[in-house]
LUMVO-135184 format. One record per residue (C-alpha): residue number from 0; residue in three letters; z, x, y. Coordinates in steps of 0.02 Angstrom, whole numbers, plus 50000, padded with zeros to 5 digits. Layout:
BEGIN
@i->NUM	aa->ALA	zz->Z	xx->X	yy->Y
...
This chain:
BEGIN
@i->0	aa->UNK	zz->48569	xx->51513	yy->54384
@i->1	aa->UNK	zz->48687	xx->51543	yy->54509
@i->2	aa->UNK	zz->48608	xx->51581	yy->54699
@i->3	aa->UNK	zz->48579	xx->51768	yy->54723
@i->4	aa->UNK	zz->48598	xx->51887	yy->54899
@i->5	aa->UNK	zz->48411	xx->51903	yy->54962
@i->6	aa->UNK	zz->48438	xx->52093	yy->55010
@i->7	aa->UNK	zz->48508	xx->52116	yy->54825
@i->8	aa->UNK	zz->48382	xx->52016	yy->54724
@i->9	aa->UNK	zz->48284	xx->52172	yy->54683
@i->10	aa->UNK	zz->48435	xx->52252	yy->54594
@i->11	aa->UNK	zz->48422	xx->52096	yy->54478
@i->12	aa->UNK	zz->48244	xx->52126	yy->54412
@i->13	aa->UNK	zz->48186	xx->52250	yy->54299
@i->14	aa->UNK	zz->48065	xx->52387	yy->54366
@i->15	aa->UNK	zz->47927	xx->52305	yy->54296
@i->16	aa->UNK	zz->47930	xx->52162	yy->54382
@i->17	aa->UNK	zz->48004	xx->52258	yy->54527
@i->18	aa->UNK	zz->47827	xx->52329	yy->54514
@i->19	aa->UNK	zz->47741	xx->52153	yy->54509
@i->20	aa->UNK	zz->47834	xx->52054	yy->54645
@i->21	aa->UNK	zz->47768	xx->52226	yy->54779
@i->22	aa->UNK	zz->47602	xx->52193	yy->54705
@i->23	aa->UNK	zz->47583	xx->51989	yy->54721
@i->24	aa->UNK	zz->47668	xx->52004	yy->54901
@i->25	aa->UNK	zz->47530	xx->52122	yy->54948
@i->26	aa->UNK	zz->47374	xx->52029	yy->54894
@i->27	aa->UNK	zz->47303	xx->51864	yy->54886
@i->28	aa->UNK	zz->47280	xx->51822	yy->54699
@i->29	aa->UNK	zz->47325	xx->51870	yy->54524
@i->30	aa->UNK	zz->47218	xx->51966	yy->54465
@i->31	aa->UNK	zz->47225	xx->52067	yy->54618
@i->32	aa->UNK	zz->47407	xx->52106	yy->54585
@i->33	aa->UNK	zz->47366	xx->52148	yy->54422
@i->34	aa->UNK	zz->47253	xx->52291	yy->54461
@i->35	aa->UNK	zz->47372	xx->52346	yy->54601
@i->36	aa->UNK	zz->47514	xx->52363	yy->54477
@i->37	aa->UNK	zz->47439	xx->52375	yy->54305
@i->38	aa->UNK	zz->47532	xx->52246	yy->54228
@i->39	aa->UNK	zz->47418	xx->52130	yy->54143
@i->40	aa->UNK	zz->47390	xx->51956	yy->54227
@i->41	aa->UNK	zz->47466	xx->51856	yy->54088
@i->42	aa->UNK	zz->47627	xx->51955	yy->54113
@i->43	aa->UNK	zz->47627	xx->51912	yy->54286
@i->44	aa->UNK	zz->47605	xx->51740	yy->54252
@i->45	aa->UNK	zz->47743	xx->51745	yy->54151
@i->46	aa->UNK	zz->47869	xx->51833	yy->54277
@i->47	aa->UNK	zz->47803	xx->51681	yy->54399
@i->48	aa->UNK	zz->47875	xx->51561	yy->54260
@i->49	aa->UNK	zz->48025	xx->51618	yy->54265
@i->50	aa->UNK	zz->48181	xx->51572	yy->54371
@i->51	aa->UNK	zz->48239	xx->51728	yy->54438
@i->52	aa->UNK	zz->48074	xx->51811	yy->54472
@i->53	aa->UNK	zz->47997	xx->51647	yy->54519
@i->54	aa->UNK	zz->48151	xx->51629	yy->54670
@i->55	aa->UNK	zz->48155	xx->51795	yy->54715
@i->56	aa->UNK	zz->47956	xx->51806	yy->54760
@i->57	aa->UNK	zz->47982	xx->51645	yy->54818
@i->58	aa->UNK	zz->48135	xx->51724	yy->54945
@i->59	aa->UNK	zz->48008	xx->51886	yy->54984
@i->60	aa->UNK	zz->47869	xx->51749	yy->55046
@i->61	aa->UNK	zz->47997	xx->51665	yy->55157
@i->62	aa->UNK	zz->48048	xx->51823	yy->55230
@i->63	aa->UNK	zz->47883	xx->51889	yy->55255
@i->64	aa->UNK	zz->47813	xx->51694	yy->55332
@i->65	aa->UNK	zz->47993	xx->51726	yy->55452
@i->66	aa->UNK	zz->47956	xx->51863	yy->55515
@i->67	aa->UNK	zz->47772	xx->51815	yy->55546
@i->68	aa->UNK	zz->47805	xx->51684	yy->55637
@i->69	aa->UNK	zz->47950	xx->51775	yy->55758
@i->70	aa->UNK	zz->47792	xx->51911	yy->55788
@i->71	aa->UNK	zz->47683	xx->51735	yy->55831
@i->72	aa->UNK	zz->47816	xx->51675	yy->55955
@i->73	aa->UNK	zz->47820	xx->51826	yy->56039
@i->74	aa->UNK	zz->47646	xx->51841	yy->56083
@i->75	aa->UNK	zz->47616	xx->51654	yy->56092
@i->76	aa->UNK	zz->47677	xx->51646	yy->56289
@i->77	aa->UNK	zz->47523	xx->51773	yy->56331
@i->78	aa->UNK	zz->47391	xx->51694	yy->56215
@i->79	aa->UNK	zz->47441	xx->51515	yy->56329
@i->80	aa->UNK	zz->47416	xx->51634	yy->56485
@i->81	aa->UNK	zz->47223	xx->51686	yy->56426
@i->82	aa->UNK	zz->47194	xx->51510	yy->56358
@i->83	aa->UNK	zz->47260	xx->51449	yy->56544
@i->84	aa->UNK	zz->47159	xx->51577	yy->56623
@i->85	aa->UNK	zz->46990	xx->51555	yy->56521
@i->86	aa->UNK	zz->46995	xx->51367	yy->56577
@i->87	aa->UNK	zz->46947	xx->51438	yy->56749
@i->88	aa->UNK	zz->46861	xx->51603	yy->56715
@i->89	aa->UNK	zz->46702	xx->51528	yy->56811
@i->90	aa->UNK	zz->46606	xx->51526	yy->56627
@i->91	aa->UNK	zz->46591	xx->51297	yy->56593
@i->92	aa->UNK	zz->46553	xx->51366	yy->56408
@i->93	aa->UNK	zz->46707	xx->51484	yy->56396
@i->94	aa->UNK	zz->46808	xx->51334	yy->56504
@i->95	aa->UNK	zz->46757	xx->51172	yy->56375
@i->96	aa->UNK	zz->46808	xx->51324	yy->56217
@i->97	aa->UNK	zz->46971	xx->51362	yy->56284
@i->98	aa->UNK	zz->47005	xx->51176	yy->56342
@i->99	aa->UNK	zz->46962	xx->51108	yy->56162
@i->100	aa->UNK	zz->47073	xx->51242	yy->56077
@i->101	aa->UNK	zz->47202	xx->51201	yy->56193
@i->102	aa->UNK	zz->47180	xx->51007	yy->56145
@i->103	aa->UNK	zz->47151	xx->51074	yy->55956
@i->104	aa->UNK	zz->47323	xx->51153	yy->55962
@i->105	aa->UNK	zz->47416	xx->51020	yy->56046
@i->106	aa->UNK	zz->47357	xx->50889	yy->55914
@i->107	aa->UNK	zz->47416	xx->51017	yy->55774
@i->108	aa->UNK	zz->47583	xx->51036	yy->55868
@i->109	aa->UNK	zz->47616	xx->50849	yy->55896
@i->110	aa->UNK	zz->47593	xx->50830	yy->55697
@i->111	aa->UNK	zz->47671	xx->50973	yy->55637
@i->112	aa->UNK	zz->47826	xx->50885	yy->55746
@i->113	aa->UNK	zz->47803	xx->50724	yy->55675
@i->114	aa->UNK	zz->47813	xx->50786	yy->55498
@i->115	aa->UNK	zz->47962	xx->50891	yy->55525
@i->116	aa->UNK	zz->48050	xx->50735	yy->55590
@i->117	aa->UNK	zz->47990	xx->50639	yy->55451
@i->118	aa->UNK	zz->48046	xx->50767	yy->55334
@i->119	aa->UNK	zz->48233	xx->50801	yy->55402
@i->120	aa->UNK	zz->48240	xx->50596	yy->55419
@i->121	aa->UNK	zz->48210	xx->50577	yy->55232
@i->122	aa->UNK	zz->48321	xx->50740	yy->55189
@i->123	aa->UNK	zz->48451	xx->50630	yy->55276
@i->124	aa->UNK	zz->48409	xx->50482	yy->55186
@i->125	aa->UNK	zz->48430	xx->50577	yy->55016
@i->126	aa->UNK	zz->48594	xx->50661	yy->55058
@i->127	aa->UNK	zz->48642	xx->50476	yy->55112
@i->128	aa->UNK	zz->48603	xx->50412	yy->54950
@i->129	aa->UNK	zz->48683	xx->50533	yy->54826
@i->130	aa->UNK	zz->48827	xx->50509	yy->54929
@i->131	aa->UNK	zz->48830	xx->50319	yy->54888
@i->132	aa->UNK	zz->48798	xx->50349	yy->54721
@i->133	aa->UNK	zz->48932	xx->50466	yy->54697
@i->134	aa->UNK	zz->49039	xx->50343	yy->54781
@i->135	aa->UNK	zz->48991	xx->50207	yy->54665
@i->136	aa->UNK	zz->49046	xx->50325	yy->54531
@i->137	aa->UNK	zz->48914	xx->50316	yy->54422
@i->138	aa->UNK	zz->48910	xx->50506	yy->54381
@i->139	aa->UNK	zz->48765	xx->50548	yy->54473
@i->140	aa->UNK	zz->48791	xx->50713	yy->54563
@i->141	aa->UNK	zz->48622	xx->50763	yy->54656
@i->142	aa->UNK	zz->48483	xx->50838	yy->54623
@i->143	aa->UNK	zz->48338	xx->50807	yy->54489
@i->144	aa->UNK	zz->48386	xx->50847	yy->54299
């Protein structure tokens, strides 16, 4: 399948599953979606098997997880400021909260750091080796199948 403009993916599904990707991007499960869109969940399960519908919801969560996280950035700087602030509110209960949240978060940020390295040093890695391989001329041009 050849790669397909997000902002035109719609116009390459029918209506029905038009009506089932709306549905499974605005609730949690399955069977939710189901109801919300009254397409069975079997069907459902079978637009999710399938390579167009499958990357297109797949291209909606993105979007949606994007845009989540630039609303997150934006207010992070002020959450910080009432973390900073509860530390010395005058409370020792409210203080030894907000300082273990703020030691919570900094462990979760050092390791969400340390796996992104990780991840873009093997992505490197990869890309290193298909480019041997293809130099070695042994026909092998990337990617799994």
């Amino acid at each position: 399948m050849t790669e397909i403009d997000t902002t035109s993916d719609l116009f390459y599904l029918p209506p029905n599953q038009v009506r089932a990707l709306n549905a499974l991007l605005q609730t949690g499960t399955i069977a939710e979606a189901s109801a919300l869109c009254g397409l069975s969940p079997r069907t459902i399960k079978r637009y999710l098997s399938e390579e167009t519908f499958d990357k297109t919801y797949r291209k909606q969560r993105m979007l949606i997880l994007q845009e989540t996280v630039a609303n997150l950035t934006r207010v992070s700087a002020e959450a910080t400021q009432k973390l900073e602030s509860s530390m010395s509110c005058g409370d020792v209960n409210t203080e030894l909260r907000a300082a273990c949240r703020v030691l919570d978060y900094f462990v979760k940020t050092v390791e969400l750091e340390r796996r992104i390295r990780e991840f873009e040093d093997l992505e490197e890695r990869i890309a290193a080796l298909e480019a041997e391989q293809e130099v070695q001329g042994n026909g092998y041009k990337g990617g799994w199948g």
